[in-house]
C-alpha positions as CSV (number, residue, x, y, z in Angstrom):
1,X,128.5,121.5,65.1
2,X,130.6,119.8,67.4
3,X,133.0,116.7,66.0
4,X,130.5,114.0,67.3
5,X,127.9,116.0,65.3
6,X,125.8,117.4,68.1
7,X,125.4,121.4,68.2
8,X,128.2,123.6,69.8
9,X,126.8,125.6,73.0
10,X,126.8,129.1,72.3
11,X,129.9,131.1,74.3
12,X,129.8,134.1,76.1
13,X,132.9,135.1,73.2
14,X,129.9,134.4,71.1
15,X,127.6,137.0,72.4
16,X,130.6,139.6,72.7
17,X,131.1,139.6,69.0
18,X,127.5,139.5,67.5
19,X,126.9,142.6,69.9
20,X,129.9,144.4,69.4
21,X,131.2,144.3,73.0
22,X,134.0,142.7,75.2
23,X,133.3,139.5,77.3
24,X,133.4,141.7,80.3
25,X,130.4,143.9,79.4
26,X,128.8,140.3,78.6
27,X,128.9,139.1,81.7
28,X,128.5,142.0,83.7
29,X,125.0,142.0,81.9
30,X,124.6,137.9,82.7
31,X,125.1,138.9,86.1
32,X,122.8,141.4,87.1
33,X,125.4,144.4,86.9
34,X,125.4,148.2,85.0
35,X,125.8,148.9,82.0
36,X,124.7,151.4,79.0
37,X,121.4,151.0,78.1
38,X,122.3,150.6,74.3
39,X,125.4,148.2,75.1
40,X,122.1,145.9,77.1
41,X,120.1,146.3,73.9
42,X,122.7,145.2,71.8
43,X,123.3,142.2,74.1
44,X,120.4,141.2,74.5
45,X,119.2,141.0,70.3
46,X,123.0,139.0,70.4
47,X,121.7,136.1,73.0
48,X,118.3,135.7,71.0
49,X,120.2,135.8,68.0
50,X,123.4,133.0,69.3
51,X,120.6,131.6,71.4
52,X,122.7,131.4,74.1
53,X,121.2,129.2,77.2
54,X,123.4,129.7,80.7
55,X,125.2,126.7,82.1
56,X,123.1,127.1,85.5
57,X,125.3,124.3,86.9
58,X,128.2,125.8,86.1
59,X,127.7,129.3,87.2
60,X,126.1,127.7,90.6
61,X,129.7,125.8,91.4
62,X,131.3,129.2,91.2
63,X,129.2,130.6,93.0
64,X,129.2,127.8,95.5
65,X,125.6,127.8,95.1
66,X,122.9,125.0,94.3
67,X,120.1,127.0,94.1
68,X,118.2,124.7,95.8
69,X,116.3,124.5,99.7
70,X,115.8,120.8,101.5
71,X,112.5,120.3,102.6
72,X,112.8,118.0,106.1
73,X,110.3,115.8,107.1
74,X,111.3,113.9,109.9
75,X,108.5,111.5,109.9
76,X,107.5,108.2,109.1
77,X,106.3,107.2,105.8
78,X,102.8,106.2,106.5
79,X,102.2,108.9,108.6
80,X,103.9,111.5,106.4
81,X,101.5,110.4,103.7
82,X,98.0,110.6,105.9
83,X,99.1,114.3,107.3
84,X,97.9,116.9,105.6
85,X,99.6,119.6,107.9
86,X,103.3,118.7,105.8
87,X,101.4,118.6,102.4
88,X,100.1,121.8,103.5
89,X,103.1,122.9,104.3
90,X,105.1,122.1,101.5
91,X,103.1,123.7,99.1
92,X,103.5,127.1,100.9
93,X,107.4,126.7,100.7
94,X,106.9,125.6,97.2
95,X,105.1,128.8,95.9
96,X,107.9,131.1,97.0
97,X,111.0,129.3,96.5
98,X,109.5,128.7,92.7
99,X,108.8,132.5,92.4
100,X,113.0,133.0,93.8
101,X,114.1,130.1,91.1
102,X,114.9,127.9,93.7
103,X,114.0,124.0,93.9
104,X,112.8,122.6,96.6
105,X,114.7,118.9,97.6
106,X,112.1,116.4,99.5
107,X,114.1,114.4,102.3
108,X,112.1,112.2,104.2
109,X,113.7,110.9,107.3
110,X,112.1,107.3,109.0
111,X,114.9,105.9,110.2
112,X,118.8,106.3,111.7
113,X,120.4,105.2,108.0
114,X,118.3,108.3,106.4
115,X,119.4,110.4,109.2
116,X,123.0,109.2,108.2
117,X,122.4,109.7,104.5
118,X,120.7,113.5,104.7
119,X,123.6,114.5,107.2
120,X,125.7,113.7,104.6
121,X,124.1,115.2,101.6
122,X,123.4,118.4,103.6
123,X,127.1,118.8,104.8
124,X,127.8,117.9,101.1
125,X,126.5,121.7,99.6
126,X,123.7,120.1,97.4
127,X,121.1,122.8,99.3
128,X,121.6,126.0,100.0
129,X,119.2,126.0,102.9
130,X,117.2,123.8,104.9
131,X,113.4,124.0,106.3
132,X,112.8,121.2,109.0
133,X,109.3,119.9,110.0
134,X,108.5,117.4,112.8
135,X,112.1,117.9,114.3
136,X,112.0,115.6,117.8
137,X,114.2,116.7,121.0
138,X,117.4,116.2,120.6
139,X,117.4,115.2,117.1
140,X,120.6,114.3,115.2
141,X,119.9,116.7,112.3
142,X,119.1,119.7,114.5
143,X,122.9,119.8,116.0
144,X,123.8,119.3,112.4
145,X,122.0,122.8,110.9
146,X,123.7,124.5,114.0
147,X,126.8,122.5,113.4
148,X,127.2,123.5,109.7
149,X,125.7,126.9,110.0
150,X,122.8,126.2,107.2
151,X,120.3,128.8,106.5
152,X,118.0,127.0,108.3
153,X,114.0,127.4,108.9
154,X,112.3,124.9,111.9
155,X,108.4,124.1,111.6
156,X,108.1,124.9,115.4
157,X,111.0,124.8,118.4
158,X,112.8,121.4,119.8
159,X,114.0,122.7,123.1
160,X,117.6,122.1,122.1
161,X,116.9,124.5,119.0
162,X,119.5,126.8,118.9
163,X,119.0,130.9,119.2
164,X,120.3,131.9,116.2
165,X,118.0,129.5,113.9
166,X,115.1,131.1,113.2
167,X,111.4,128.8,113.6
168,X,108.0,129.7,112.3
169,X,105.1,128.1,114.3
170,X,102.0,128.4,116.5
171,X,101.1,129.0,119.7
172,X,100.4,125.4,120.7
173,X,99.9,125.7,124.7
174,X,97.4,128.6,124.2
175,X,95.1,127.7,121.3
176,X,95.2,123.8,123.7
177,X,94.3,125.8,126.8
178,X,91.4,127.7,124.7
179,X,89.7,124.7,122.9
180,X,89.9,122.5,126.1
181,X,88.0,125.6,128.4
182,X,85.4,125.7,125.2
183,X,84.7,122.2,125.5
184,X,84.6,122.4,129.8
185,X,82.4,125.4,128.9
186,X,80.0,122.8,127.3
187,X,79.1,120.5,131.1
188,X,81.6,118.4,130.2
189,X,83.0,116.8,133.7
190,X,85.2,114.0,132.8
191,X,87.7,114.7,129.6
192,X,90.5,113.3,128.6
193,X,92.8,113.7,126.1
194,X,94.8,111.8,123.3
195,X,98.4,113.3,123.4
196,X,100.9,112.7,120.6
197,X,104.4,112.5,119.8
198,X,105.7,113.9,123.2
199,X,109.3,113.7,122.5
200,X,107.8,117.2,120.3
201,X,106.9,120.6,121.2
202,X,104.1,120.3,119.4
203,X,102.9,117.4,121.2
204,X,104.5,118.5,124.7
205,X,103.0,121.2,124.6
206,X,99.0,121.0,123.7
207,X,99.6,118.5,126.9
208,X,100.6,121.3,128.5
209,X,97.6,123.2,127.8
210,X,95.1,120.5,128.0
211,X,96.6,120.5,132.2
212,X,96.5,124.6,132.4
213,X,92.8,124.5,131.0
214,X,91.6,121.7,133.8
215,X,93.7,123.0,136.4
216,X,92.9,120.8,139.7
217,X,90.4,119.0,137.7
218,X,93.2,117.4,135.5
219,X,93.8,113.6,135.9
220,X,96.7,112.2,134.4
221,X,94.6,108.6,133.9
222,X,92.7,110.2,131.4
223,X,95.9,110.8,129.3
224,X,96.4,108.5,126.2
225,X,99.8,109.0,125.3
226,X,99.9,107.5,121.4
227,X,103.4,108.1,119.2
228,X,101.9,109.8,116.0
229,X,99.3,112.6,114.7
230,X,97.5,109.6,112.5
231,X,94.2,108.3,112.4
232,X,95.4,104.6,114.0
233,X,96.6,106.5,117.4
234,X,93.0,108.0,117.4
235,X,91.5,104.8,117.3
236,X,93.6,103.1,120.1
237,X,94.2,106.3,122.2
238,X,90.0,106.2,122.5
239,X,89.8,102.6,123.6
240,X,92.4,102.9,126.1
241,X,90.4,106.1,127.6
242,X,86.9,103.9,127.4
243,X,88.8,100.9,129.6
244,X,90.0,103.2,131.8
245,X,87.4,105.8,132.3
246,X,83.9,104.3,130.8
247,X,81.8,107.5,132.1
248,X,83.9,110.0,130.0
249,X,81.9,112.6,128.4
250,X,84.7,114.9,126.6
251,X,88.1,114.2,124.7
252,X,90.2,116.2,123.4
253,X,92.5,114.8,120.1
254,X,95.9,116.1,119.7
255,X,95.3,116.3,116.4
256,X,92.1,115.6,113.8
257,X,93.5,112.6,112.4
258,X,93.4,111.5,115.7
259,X,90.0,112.7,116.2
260,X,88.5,110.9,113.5
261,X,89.5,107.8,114.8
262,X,88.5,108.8,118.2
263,X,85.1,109.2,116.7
264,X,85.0,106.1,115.1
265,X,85.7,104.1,118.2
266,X,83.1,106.0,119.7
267,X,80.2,105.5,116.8
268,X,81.3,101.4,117.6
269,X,80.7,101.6,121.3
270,X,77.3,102.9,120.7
271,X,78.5,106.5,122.0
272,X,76.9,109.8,120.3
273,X,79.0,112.7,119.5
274,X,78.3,115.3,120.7
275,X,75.3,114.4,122.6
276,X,77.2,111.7,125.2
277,X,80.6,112.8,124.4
278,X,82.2,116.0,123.3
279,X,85.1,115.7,120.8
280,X,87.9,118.6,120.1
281,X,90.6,118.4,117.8
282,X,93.4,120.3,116.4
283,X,94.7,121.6,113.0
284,X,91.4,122.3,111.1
285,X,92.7,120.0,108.2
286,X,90.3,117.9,105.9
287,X,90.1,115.5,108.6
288,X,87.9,118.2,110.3
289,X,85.6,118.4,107.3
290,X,85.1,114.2,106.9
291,X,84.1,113.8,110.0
292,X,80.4,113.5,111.2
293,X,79.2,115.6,113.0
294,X,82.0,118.2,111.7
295,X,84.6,118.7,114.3
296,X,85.5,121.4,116.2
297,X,88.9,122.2,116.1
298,X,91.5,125.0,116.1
299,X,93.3,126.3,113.2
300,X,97.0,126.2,112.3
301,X,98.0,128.2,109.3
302,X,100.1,125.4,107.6
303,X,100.5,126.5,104.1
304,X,101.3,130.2,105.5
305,X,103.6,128.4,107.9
306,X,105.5,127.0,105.0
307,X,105.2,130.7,103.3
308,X,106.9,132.6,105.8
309,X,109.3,129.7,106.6
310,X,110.7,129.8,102.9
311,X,110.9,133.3,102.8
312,X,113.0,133.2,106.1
313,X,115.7,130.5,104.6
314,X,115.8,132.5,101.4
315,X,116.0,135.7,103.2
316,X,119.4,134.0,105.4
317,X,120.8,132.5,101.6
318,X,120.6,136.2,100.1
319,X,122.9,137.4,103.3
320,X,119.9,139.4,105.0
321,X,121.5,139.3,109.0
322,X,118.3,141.1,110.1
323,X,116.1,137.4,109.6
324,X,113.4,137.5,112.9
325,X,114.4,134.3,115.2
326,X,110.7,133.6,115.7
327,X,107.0,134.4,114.0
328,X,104.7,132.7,115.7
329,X,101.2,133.1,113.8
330,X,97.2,132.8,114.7
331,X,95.8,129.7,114.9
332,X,92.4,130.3,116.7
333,X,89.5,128.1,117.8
334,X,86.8,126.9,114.2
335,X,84.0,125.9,116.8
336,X,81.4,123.6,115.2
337,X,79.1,120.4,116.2
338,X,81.5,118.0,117.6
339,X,81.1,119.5,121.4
């Protein structure tokens, strides 16, 4: 017992003399190095016995580690709530930084002060690493991970995303180009499309996509640009296209949360989906399940996304110099009765 009457910690010294060893065999063992077989034995009966608990802290400021990854979710709060992509997402991460003893951080960032305040607790060491989702061009906190040389993972590419920071993702102008030829395929003669978030790659390029797919039958009037991946910009994105363009008879939704609002605008106006108009979406979330009819839609790997991205940063934290720069994965077209 201690003088204020609270237990003493057991010592390393402690272990050393119930097992009959010096301090230096002790920790070799507490770090993961060789030694005898019997000399481990003995050690090991002598920290049951002491039961000795590391000071994680402690051994993490020598080793100027935290033991710990951010999670970066540059989004705002509503919408980061409503998207199951992130959740998604996050849970992939989770699963293997939890199997590497590593704890994931949650920083959300909806505004310049949080920008301010995670630049300053990511140049402070608190994370060892870094996994950024919904990064815009030209963000702040993308110069910074180059800046500070983070182990850092990006959920797709900003265009300013430097070489050496590796990004997991999708093919995002393909599996666009595919689902808006599928729905053309379907008689459809005058689609538009609800684009998102822009300042994105994401967003930028399913736009880019949505053109390649209609080629000289692309008209930029039958473009609602909305700011966010969320059920609201569905629902104005589709009235803007329906005082524009009252004879449309396809849409493609940059994302299904903007789909099913899309489709609710349209159930109001007396429209029938699929039968007057054919609705497309993207991400095969549960949005793609709730609506009615169920929508077609292409798939984006999110919780393998966050997988691979964690295994990435924690690859870069262990010292591995041979990390990929890119994996793009499979996200292919879920057709069903929506078009």
């Amino acid at each position: 017992m201690t003088a204020s009457g609270a237990p003493r910690r057991s010592t390393v010294k402690d272990i050393a003399a119930a097992a009959g060893v010096s301090r230096g065999t002790v920790n070799r063992v507490l770090n993961g190095g060789y030694v005898s077989p019997e000399a481990r034995t003995a050690i090991e009966a002598a920290i049951a016995e002491v039961g000795y608990v590391p000071n994680t802290a402690a051994r993490n400021l020598k080793r100027r580690r935290s033991e710990a990854v951010g999670f970066l979710a540059l989004e705002p709060h509503a919408v980061l709530l409503e998207d199951p992509n992130i959740g998604a997402i996050m849970l992939g991460a989770n699963a293997v930084l939890s199997l590497a003893g590593y704890q994931m951080v949650s920083l959300v960032i909806d505004s310049d002060r949080d920008t301010e305040r995670v630049a300053r607790y990511l140049s402070g060491g608190f994370v060892d690493g870094a996994i950024i989702v919904s990064a815009r061009a030209y963000d702040p906190i993308t110069r910074l991970i180059g800046q500070i040389a983070m182990p850092a993972v990006f959920i797709g590419h900003p265009p300013d995303l430097a070489n050496t920071i590796p990004f997991v993702g999708i093919d995002n102008v393909g599996s666009a180009r595919e689902i808006t030829s599928r729905l053309i395929a379907t008689g459809r003669r005058r689609i538009g499309m609800i684009a998102c978030a822009l300042n994105r790659d994401s967003g930028g390029d399913r736009l880019d996509g949505f053109r390649q797919a209609l080629g000289d039958r692309f008209d930029s009037a039958l473009v609602a640009e909305v700011p966010h991946y969320d059920y609201l910009g569905g629902v104005n994105g589709m009235r803007e296209l329906l005082e524009r363009e009252p004879a449309i008879d396809g849409v493609f939704a940059a994302s299904d949360a903007v789909a099913a609002g899309a489709m609710q605008v349209l159930r109001e106006a007396g429209r029938d989906v699929p039968g007057d108009v054919g609705v497309v979406g993207f991400d095969d979330s549960a949005w793609a399940a709730r609506t009615q009819p169920s929508l077609s839609t292409v798939h984006q790997p999110a919780r393998e996304i966050g997988r691979h991205a964690a295994e990435l940063v924690h690859r870069q934290i262990s010292g591995d110099t041979d990390v990929p720069r890119s994996l793009v994965l499979p996200s292919p077209v879920v057709w069903r009765h929506s078009a």
